[in-house]
Rosetta silent file (secondary structure, phi, psi, omega in degrees, C-alpha in Angstrom):
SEQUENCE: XXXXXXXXXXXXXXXXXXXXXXXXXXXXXXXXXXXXXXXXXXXXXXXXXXXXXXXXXXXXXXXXXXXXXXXXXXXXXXXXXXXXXXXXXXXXXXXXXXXXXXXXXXXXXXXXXXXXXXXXXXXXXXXXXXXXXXXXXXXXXXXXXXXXXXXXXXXXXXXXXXXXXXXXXXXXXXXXXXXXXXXXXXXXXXXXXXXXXXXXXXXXXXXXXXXXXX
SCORE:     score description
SCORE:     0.000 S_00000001
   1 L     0.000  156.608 -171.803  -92.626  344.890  140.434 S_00000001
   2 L   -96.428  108.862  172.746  -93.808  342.715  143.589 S_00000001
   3 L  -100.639  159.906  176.795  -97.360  343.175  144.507 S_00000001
   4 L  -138.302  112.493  147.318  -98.432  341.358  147.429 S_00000001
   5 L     3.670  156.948  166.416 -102.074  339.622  147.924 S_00000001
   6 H   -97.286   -2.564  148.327 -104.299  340.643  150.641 S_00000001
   7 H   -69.410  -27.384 -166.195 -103.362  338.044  152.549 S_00000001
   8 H   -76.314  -42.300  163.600  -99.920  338.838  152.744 S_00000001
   9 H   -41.072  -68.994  176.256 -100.908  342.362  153.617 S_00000001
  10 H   -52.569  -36.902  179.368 -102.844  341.170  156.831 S_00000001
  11 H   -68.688  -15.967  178.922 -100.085  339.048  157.708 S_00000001
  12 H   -79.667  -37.734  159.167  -97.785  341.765  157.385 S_00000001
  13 H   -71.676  -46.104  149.514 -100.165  343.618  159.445 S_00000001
  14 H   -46.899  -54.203 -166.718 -100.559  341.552  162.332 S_00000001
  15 H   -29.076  -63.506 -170.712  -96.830  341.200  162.061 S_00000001
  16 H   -64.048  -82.218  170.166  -96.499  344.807  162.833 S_00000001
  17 H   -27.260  -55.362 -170.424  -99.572  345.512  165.554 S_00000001
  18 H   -55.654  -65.514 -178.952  -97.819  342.254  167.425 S_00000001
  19 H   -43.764  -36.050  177.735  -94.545  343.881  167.392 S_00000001
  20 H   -65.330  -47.039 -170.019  -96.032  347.276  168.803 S_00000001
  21 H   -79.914  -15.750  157.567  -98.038  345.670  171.467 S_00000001
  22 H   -91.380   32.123  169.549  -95.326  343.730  172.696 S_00000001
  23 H   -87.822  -63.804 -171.761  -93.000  346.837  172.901 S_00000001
  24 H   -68.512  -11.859  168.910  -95.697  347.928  175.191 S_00000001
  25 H   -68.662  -18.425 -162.729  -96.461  345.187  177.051 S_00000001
  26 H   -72.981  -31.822 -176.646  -93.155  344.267  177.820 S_00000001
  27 H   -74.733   -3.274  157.289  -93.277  347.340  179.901 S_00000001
  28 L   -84.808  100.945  175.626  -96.041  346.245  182.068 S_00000001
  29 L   -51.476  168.655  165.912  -95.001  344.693  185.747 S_00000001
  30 L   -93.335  113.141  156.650  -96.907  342.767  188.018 S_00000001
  31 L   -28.696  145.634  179.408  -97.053  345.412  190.845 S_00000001
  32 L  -107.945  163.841  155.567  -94.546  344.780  194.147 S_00000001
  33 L   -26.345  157.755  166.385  -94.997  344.806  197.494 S_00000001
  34 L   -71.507  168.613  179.296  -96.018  348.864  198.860 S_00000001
  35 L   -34.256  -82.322  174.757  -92.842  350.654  199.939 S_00000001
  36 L   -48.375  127.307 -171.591  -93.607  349.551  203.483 S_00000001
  37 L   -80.769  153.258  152.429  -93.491  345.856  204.243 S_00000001
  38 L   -73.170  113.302 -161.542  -96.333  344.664  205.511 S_00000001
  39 H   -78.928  -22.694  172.737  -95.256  341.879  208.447 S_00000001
  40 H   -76.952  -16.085  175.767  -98.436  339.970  207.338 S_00000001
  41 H   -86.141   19.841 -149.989  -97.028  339.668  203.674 S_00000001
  42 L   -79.406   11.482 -134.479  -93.886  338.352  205.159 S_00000001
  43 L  -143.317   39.842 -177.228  -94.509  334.777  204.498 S_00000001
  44 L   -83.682  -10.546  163.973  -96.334  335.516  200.378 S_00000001
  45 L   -37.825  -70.447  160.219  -95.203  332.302  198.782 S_00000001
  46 H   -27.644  -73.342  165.012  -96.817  330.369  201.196 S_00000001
  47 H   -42.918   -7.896 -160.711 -100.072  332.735  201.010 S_00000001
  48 H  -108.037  -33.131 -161.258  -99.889  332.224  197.258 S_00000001
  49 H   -81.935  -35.902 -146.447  -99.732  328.271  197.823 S_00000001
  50 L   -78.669  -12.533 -177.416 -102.606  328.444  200.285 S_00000001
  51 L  -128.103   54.965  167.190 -105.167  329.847  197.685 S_00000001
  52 L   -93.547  -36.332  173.431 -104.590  327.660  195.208 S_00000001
  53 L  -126.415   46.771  149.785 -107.982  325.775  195.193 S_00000001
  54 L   -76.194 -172.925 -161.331 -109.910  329.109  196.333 S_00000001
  55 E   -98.210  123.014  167.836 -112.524  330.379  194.032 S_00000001
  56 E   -92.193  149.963 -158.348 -111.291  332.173  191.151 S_00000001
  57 E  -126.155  113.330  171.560 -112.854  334.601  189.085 S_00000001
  58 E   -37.639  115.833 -166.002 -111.983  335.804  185.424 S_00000001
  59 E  -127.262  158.244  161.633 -111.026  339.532  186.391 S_00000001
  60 E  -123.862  123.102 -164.184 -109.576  342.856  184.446 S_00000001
  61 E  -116.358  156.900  179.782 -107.876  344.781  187.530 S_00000001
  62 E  -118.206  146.232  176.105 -106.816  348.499  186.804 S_00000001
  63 E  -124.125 -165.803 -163.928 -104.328  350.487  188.496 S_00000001
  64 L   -71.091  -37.799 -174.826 -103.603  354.261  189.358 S_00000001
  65 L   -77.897   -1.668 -175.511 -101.285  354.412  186.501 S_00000001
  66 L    96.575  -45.038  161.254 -104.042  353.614  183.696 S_00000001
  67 L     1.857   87.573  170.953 -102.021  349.971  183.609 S_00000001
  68 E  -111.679  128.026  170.606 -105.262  347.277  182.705 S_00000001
  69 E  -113.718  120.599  148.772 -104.643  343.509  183.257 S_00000001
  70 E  -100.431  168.128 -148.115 -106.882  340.815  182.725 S_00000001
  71 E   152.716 -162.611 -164.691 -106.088  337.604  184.423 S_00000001
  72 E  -152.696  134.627  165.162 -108.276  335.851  187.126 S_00000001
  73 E   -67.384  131.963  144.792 -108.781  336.797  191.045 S_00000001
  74 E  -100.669  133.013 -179.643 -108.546  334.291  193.773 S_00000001
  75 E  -141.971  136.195 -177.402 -110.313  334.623  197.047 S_00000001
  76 L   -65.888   -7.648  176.363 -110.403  332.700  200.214 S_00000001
  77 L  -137.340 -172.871  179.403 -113.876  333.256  200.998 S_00000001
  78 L  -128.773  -18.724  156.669 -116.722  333.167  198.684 S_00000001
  79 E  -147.640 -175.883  176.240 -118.917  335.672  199.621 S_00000001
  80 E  -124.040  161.955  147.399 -119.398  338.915  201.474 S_00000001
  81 L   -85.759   59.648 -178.052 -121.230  341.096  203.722 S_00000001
  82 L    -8.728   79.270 -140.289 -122.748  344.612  202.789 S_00000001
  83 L   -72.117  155.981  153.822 -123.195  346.139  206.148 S_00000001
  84 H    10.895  -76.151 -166.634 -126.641  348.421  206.700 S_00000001
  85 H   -67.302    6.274 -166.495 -125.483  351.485  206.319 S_00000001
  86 H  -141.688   -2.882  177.476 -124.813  350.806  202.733 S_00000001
  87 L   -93.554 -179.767  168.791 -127.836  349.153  201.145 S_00000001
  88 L   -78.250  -42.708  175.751 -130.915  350.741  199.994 S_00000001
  89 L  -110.337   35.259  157.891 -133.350  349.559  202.520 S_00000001
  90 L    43.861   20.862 -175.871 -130.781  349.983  205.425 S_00000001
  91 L  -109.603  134.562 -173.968 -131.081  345.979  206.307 S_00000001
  92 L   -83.385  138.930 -168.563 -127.487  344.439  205.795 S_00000001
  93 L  -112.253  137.323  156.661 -127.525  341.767  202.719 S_00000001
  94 L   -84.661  138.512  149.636 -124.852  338.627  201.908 S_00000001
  95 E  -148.817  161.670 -176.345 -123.795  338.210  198.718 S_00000001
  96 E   -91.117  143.493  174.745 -122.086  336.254  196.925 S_00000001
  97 L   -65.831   15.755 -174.059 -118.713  337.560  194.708 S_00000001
  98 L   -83.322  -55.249 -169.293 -119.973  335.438  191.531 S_00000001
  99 L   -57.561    8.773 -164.453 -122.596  338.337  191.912 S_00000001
 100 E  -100.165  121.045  172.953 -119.833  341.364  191.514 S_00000001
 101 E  -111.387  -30.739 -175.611 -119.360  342.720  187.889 S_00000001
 102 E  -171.310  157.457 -162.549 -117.218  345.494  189.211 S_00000001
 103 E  -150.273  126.486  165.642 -115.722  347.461  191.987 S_00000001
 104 L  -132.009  102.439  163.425 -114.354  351.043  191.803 S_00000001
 105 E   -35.098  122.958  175.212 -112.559  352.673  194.494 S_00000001
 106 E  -125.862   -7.607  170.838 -113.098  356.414  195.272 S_00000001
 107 E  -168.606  145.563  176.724 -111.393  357.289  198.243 S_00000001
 108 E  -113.277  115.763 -179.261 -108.835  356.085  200.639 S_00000001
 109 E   -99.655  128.691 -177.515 -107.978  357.105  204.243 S_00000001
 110 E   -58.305  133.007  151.633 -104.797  357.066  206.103 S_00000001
 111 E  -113.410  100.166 -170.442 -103.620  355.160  209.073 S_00000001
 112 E   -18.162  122.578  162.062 -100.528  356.524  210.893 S_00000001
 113 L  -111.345 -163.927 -159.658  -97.622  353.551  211.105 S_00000001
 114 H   -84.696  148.331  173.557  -94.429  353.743  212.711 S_00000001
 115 H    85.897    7.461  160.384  -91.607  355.793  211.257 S_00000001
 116 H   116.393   -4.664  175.913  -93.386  358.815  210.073 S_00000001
 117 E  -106.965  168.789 -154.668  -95.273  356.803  207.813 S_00000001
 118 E  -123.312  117.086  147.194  -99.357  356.660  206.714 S_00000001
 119 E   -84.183  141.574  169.228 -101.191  353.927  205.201 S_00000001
 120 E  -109.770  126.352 -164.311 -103.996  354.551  202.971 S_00000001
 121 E  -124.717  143.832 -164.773 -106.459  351.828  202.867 S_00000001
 122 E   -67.198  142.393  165.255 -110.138  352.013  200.674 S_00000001
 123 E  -139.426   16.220  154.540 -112.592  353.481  202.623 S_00000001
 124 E   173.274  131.647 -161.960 -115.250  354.153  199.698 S_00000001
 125 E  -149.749  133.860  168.682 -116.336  352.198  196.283 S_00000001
 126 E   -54.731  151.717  164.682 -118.938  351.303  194.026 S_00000001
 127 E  -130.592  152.030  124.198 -119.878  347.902  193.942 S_00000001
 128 E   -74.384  109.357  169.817 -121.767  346.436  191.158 S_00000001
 129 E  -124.484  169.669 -161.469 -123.703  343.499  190.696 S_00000001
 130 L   -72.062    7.260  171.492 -125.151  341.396  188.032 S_00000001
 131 L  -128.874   16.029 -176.262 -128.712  341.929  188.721 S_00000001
 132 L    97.482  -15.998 -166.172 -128.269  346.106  188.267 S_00000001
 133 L   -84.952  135.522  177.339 -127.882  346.842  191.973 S_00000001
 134 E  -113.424   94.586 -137.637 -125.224  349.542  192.616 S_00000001
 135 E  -120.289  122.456  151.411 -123.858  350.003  196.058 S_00000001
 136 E   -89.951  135.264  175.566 -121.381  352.941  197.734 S_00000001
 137 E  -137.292  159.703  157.243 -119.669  350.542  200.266 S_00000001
 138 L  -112.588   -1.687 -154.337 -117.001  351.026  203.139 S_00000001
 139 L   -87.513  126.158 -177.510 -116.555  347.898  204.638 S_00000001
 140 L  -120.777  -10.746 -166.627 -113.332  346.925  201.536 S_00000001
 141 L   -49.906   -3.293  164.982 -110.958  344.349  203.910 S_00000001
 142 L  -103.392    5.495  162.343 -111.012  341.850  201.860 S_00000001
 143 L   -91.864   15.881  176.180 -109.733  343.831  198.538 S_00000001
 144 L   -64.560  -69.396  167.074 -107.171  345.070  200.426 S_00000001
 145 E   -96.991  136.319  175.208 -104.783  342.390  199.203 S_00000001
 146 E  -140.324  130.927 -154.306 -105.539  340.366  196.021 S_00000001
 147 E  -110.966  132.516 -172.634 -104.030  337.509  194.865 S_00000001
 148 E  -137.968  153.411  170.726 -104.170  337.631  190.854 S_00000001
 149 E  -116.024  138.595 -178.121 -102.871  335.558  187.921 S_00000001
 150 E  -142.631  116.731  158.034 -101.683  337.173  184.852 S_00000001
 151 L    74.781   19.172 -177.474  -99.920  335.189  181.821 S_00000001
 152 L   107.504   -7.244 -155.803  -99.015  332.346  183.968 S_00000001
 153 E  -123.012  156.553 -162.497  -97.403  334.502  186.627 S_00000001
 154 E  -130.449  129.299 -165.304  -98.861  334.694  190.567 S_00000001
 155 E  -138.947  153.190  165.589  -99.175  337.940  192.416 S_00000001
 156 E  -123.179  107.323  148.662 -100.300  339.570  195.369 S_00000001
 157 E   -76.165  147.511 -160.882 -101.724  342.709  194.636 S_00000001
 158 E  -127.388  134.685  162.365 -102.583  345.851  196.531 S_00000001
 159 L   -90.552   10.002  179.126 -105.472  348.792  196.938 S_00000001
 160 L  -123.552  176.318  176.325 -103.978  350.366  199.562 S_00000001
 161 E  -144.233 -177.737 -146.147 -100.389  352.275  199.417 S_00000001
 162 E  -136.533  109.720  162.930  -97.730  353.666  201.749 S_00000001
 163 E  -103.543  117.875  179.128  -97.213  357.539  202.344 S_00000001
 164 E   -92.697  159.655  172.811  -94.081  359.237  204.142 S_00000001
 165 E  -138.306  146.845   96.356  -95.048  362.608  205.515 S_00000001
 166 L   -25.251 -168.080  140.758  -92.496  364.867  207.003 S_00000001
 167 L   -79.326    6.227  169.563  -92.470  368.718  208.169 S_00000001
 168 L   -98.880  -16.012 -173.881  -92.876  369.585  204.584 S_00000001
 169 L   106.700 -164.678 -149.887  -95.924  367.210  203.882 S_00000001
 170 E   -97.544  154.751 -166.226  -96.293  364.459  202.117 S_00000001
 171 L   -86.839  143.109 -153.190  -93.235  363.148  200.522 S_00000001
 172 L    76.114   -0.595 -151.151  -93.579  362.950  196.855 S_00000001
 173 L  -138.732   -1.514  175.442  -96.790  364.460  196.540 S_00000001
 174 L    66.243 -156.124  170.896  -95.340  368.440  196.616 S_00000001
 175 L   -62.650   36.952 -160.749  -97.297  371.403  198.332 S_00000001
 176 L   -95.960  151.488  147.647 -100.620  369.409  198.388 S_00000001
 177 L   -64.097  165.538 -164.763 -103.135  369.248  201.191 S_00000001
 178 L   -59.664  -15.223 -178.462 -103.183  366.906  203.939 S_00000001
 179 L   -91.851   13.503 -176.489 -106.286  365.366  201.975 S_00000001
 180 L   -89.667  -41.699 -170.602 -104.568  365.033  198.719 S_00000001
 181 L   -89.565   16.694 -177.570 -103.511  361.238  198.908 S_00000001
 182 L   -81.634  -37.526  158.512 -107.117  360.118  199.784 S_00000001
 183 L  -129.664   33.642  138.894 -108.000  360.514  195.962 S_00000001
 184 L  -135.849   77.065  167.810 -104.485  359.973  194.665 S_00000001
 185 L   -14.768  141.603  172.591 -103.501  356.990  195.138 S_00000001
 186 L   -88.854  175.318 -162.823  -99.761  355.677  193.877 S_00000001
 187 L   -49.137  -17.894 -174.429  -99.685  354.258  190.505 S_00000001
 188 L  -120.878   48.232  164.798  -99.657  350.556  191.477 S_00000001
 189 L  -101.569  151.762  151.402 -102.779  350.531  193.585 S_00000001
 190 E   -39.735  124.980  176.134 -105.703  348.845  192.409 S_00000001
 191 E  -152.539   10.472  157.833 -108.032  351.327  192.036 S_00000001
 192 E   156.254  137.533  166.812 -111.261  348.831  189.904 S_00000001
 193 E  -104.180  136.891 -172.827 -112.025  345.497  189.379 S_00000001
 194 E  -128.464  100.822 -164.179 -113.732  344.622  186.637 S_00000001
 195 E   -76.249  133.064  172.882 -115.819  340.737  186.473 S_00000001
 196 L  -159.523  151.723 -175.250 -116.494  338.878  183.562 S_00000001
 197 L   -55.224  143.567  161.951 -117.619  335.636  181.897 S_00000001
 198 L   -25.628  -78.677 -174.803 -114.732  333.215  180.836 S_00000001
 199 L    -1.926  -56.932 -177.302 -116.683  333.081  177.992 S_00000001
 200 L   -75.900   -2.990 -169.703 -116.266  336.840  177.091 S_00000001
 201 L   -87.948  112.959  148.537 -112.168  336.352  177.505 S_00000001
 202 L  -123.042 -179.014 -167.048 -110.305  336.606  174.492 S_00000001
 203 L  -106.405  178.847 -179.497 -106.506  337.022  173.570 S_00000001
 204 H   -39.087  -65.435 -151.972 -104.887  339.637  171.796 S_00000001
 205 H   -38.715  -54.860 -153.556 -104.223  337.698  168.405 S_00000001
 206 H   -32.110  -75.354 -168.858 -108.354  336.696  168.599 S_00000001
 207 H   -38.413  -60.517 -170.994 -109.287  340.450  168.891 S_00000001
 208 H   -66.762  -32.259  137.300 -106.994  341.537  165.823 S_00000001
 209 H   -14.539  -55.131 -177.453 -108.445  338.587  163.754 S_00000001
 210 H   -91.217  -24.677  165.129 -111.848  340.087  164.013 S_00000001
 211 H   -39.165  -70.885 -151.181 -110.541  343.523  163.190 S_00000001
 212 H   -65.580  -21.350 -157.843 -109.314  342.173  159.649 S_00000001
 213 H  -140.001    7.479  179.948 -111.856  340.348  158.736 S_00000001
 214 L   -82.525    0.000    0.000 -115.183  341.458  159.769 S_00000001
């Protein structure tokens, strides 16, 4: 009878874990445009060329569906402002985003647009930085759009989404209150970013390596 070694058994094992994760991987997109076009995305190739030697950041971005990507963030500016109202000692502070280990979105608020429909764009999120400090902020415009890299492939991603509402309410969303899509977001919003050293980045195979063998 054929016995097989315990190498052939891990290899046999990887074999198998690889095939499962890419059955599931395959089914995870790069998020699209919201419903609604946005007249400022009309032109994203360009916008995609234009942040090519902004500062990028190793990132893991999450969306509404449970979806987690790591990849790396670009951003056109390099740091931000915290306004007043939102620190601890009620004086507004710069920082820089090198200083951001994570940002989680907790509620979004609509703005009517034309045709019956509402954008909801964040309007309150933790912020996190690297020295412990922990922030509810409101000012979010520049995570509004996010230009991400994933596997080689270049995206512009979004935290806010696109609501139709009717005389029935909001479409899609059933017999809910008018205050229901403020903390449920659709599935391919952004809804935390999560910062981390290069360093700390590894790939799939790496991780299952170190299963097997510690």
């Amino acid at each position: 009878m054929f016995r097989m070694n315990s190498a052939s058994r891990i290899f046999l094992s990887l074999l198998f874990l690889f095939g499962v994760s890419a059955a599931h991987t395959a089914d995870v997109k790069i998020p699209v445009e919201p419903g609604v076009v946005d007249p400022a995305l009309s032109s994203k190739k360009t916008e995609l060329k234009n942040v090519k030697n902004a500062l990028s950041l190793p990132a893991a971005i999450t969306f509404a569906s449970g979806n987690v990507l790591r990849g790396s963030l670009r951003f056109l500016v390099k740091d931000m402002v915290i306004s007043a109202k939102d620190t601890h000692d009620g004086r507004s502070r710069r920082i820089s985003l090198e200083e951001i280990t994570g940002l989680g979105i907790l509620r979004w608020q609509g703005r009517k647009e034309k045709g019956g429909s509402y954008a909801f764009y964040p309007a309150l999120a933790t912020l996190s930085l690297k020295s412990g400090d922990v922030y509810r902020i409101g000012s979010l415009t520049q995570f509004y759009r996010l230009y991400f890299t994933y596997s080689g492939q270049e995206s512009i991603v979004y935290s806010y989404f696109y609501v139709q509402r009717d005389k029935n309410g909001w479409v899609g969303y059933g017999n809910n209150t008018i205050d229901y899509p403020e903390t449920h977001p659709h599935n391919q919003t952004v809804v935390e970013i999560r910062f981390f050293n290069k360093a700390d980045e590894t790939q799939p195979a790496q991780d299952l390596l170190k299963y097997f063998l510690k």
